[in-house]
C-alpha positions as CSV (number, residue, x, y, z in Angstrom):
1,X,1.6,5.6,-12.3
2,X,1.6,1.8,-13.0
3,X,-1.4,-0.1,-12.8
4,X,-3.0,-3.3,-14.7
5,X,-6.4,-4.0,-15.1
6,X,-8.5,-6.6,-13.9
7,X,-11.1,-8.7,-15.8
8,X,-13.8,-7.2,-13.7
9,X,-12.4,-3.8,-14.9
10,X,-10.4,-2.6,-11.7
11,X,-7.6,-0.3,-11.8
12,X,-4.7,-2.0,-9.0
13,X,-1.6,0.8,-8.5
14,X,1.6,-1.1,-8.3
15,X,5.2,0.3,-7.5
16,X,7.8,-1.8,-9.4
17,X,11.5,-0.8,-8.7
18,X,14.6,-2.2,-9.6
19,X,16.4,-4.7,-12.0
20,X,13.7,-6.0,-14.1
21,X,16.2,-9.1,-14.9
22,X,16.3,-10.0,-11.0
23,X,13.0,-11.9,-9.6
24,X,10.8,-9.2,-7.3
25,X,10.5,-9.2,-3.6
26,X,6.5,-8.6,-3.4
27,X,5.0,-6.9,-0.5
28,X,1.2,-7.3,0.3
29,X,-0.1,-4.7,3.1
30,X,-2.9,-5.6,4.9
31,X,-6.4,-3.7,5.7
32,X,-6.3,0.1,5.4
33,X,-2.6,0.4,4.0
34,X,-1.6,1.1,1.2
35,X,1.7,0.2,-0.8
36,X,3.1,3.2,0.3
37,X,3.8,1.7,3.6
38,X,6.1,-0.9,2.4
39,X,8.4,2.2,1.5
40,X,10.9,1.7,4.0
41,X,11.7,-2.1,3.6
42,X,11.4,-1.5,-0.4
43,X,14.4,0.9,-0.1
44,X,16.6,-1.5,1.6
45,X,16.1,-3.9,-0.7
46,X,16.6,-1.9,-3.8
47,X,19.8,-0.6,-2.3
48,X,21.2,-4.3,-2.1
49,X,20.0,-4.9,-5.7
50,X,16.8,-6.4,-5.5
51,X,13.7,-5.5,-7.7
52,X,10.9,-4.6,-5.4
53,X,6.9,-4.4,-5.9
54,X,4.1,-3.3,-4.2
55,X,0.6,-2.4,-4.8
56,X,-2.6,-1.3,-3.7
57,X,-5.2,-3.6,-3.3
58,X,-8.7,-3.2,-4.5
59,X,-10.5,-0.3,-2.5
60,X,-7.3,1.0,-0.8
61,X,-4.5,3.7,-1.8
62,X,-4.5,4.5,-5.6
63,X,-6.5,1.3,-6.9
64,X,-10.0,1.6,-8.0
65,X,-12.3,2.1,-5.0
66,X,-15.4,-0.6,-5.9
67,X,-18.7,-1.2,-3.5
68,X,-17.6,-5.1,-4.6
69,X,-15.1,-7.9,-4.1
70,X,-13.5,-6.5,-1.1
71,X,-13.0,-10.1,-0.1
72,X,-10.2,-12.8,-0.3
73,X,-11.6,-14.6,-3.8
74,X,-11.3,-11.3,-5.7
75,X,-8.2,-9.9,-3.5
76,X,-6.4,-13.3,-4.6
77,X,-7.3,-13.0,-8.0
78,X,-6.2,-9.4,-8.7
79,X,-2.6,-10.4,-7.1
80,X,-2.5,-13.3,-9.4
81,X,-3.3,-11.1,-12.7
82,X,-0.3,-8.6,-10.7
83,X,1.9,-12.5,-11.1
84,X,0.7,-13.0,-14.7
85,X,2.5,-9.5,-15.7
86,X,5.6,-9.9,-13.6
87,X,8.0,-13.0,-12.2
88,X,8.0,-12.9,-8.4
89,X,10.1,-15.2,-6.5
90,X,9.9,-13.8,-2.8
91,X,6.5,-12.7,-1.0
92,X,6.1,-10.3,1.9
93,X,3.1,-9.6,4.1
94,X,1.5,-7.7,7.2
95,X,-1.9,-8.7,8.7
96,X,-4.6,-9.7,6.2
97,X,-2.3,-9.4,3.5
98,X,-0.8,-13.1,3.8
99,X,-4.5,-14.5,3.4
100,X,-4.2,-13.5,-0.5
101,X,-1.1,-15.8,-0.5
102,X,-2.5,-18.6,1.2
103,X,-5.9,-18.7,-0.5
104,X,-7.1,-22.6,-1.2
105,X,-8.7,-21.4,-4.6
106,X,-6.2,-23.0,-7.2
107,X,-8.1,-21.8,-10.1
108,X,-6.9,-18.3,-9.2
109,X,-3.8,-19.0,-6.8
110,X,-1.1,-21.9,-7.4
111,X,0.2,-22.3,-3.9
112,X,3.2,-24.3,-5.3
113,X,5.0,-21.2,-6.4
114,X,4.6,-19.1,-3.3
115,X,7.1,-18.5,-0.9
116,X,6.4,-15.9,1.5
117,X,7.2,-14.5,5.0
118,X,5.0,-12.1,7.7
119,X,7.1,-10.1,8.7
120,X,4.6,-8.3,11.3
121,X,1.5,-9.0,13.3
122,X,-0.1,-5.8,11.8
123,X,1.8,-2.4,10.0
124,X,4.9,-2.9,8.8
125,X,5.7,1.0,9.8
126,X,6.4,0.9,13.2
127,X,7.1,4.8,15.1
């Protein structure tokens, strides 16, 4: 299992697939998903030739399950210690997950080098 972890001592599960020479298409799931439900759109990526990551956020799937910093300050932090490790160039989100992209805190997010798409309102598994 990969995982990095944070300075408060977190464990964060992340799925990285792919080229490692090729920038990443990230995908950020939203409240009570988990990486695993990016599976889908992460194949088709990594079938055209594109290196793919997703990962758990604090609390949810595989990551460390903490009574703290289940909010957007610490959510944005973790994925920017995810950035540190790895070059993204493409972000996708569902639901809640964008607001870790767009969070105003520059000391732990540098909007300038995001770009990002929602791709749904909520799940990005639809039945």
């Amino acid at each position: 299992m990969d995982m990095i972890t944070t300075k408060d001592g977190v464990s964060i599960y992340f799925k990285d697939l792919g080229p490692k020479e090729v920038p990443a298409i990230v995908f950020h799931h939203g409240w009570l998903l988990s990486a695993d439900d990016w599976d889908n759109q992460m194949m088709f990526f990594l079938a055209h030739g594109y290196r793919v990551i997703a990962h758990d956020r604090r609390g949810h799937g595989r990551s460390t399950q903490r009574f703290s910093g289940d909010e957007m300050d610490t959510y944005a932090a973790d994925v920017a210690q995810l950035r540190g490790a790895h070059f993204f160039a493409k972000y996708v989100s569902s639901c809640d997950g964008r607001s870790k992209l767009n969070h105003p805190n520059p000391r732990k997010w540098d909007n300038s080098l995001v770009r990002s798409s929602q791709t749904t309102n909520c799940c990005p598994v639809v039945a």
